[in-house]
N, C-alpha and C positions, 0 to 999 in steps of 0.2 A: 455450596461447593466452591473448595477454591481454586482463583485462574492460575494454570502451571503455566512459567516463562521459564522456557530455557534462553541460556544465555553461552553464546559461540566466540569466545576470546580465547588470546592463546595469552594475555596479559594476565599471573593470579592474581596479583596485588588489587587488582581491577576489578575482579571477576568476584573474591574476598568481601570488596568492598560494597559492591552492587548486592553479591546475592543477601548478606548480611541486613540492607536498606530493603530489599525487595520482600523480605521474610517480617520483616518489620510495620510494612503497608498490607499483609494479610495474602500475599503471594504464595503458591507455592514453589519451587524454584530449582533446576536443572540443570546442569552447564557441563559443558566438554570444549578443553583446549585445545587441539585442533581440527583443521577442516573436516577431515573423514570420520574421526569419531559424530563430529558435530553433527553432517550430514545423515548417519545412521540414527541419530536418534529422532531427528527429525522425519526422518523417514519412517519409522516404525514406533514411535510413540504418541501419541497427544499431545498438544499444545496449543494454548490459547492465544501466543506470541512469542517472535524472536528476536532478539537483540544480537544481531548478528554484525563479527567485525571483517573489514574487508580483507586486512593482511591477515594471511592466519596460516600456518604450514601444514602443509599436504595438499590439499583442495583451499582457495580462497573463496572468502566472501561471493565475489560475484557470478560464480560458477556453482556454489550450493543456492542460491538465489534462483539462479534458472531453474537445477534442476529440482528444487522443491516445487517450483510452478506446472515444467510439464510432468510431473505429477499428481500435477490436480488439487495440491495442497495451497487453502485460500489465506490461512490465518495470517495476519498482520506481520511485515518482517521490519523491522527500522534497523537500517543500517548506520554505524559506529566509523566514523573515517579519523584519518588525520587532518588536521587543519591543512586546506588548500589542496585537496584531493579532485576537485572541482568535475573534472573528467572522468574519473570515478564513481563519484555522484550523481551524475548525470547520465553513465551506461550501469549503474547502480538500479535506478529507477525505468530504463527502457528493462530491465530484468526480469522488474516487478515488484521492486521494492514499494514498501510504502512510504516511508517517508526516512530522511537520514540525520544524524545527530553528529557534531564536529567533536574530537577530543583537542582540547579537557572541556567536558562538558558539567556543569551545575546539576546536580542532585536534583532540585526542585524542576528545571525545565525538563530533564529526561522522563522525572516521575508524572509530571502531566503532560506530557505525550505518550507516555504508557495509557495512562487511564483514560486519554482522549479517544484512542484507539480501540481500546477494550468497550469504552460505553460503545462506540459508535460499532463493534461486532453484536450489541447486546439487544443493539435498537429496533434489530429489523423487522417490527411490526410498525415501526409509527410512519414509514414511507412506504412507497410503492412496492406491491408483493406482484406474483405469479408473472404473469407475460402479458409482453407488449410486443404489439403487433405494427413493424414499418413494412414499406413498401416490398423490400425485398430481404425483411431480417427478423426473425423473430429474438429478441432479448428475453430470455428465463432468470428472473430474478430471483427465484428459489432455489435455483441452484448453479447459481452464477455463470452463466454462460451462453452464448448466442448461436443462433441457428440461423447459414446462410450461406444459401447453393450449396443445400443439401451439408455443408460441412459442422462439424460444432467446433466454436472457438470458446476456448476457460477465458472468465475474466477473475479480476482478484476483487479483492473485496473491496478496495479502492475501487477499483474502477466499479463497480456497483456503485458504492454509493455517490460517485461524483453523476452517474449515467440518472439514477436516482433522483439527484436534488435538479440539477437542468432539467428532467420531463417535468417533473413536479411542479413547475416553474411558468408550465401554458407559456411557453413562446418570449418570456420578459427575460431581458438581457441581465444575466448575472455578473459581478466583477471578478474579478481573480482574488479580491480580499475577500470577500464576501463567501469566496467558495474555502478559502485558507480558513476563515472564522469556521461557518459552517461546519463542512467536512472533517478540518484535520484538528478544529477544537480548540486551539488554542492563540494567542493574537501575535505572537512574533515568530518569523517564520523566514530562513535567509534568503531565498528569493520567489517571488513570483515564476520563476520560470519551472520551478516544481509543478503547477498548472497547467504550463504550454506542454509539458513533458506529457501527462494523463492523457491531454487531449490530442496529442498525437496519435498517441498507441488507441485512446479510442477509436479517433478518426479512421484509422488501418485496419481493423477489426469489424465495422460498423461502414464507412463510406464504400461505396462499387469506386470513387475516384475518390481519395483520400486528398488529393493536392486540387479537388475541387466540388468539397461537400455540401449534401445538401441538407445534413440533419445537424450536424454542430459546426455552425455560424460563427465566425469570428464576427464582433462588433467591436471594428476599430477606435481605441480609446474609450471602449466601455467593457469589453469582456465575453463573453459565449451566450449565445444562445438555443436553445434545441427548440427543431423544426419539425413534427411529427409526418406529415405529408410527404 
């Protein structure tokens, strides 16, 4: 079966060009130019991933990004900026974004962080399944989401599988490249602080005092650690 990616540009020449490349690697492929169309399909149809751009008319990027989340929708979004959007990027990712790609972006690097993404939605038997049990949280890894004081919080599938590779880990201090390689699949990656961003919103989610956790451990100059206790 093949994976559908819709694709949320208001740019055609762009969108032309992509889905043209996308139909070419074995995709099957959707797209609506602007925000509100964009968001209706996403809302009401299937999709494996979205290549979603920030500026977009009607509803923008960052705003169908939320509300795909609190609707419980996990599939992988990588967000599309302009170069030097930085701020963007960054409440891009507090959204729920998975990961973001700069324009003009290389054919080759967008199409393997496509396929990075899609393996790693494909994978989920070769890591940690069902539920894990902390002190005051249960995390349901079947269906993405934690239980704590009584409330359920949606995680995205990122944050699965970063929550994923740290327990798997027994307590050893992971890097921040280590988890870039890992996780997002791919070796060049424009900053580390895509990292610090996850484990924030982990930390919020998962810590009773977030600004002084006891399950994901900062090791300074060396990277995270998780502490099951």
């Amino acid at each position: 079966m093949e994976e559908k990616i819709l694709i949320i540009e208001d740019e055609e020449d762009l969108v032309k060009g992509l889905k043209i490349n996308l139909l070419d690697e074995g995709y099957e492929v959707d797209f609506a130019l602007d925000g509100k169309s964009g968001l209706e399909k996403a809302l009401n149809e299937k999709y494996d991933l979205i290549l979603l751009d920030i500026m977009l008319p009607g509803i923008n990027g960052l705003e169908i990004c939320k509300q795909l989340r609190r609707n419980d929708l996990n599939m992988p979004i990588l967000m599309l900026t302009a170069k030097g959007e930085e701020i963007d990027k960054v409440v891009g990712l507090e959204m729920g974004a998975d990961d973001y790609i700069s324009k003009p972006f290389g054919l080759r690097e967008l199409l393997a962080r496509i396929k990075a993404h899609l393996r790693r939605e494909n994978r989920g038997n070769e890591t940690t399944q069902g539920i894990v049990q902390l002190e005051s949280v249960k995390i349901d890894f079947d269906h993405y989401k934690i239980e704590k004081n009584s409330n359920e919080i949606e995680l995205t599938s990122m944050e699965v599988d970063v929550l994923r590779y740290l327990i798997n880990q027994n307590g050893r201090v992971v890097s921040r490249n280590d988890l870039l390689d890992k996780i997002w699949g791919y070796e060049k990656f424009p900053t580390t602080r895509t990292i610090d961003n996850h484990i924030l919103k982990l930390r919020k989610k998962i810590e009773d005092d977030p600004n002084h956790p006891k399950h994901i451990l900062t090791v300074y100059g060396g990277g995270y650690r998780f502490i099951m206790d």
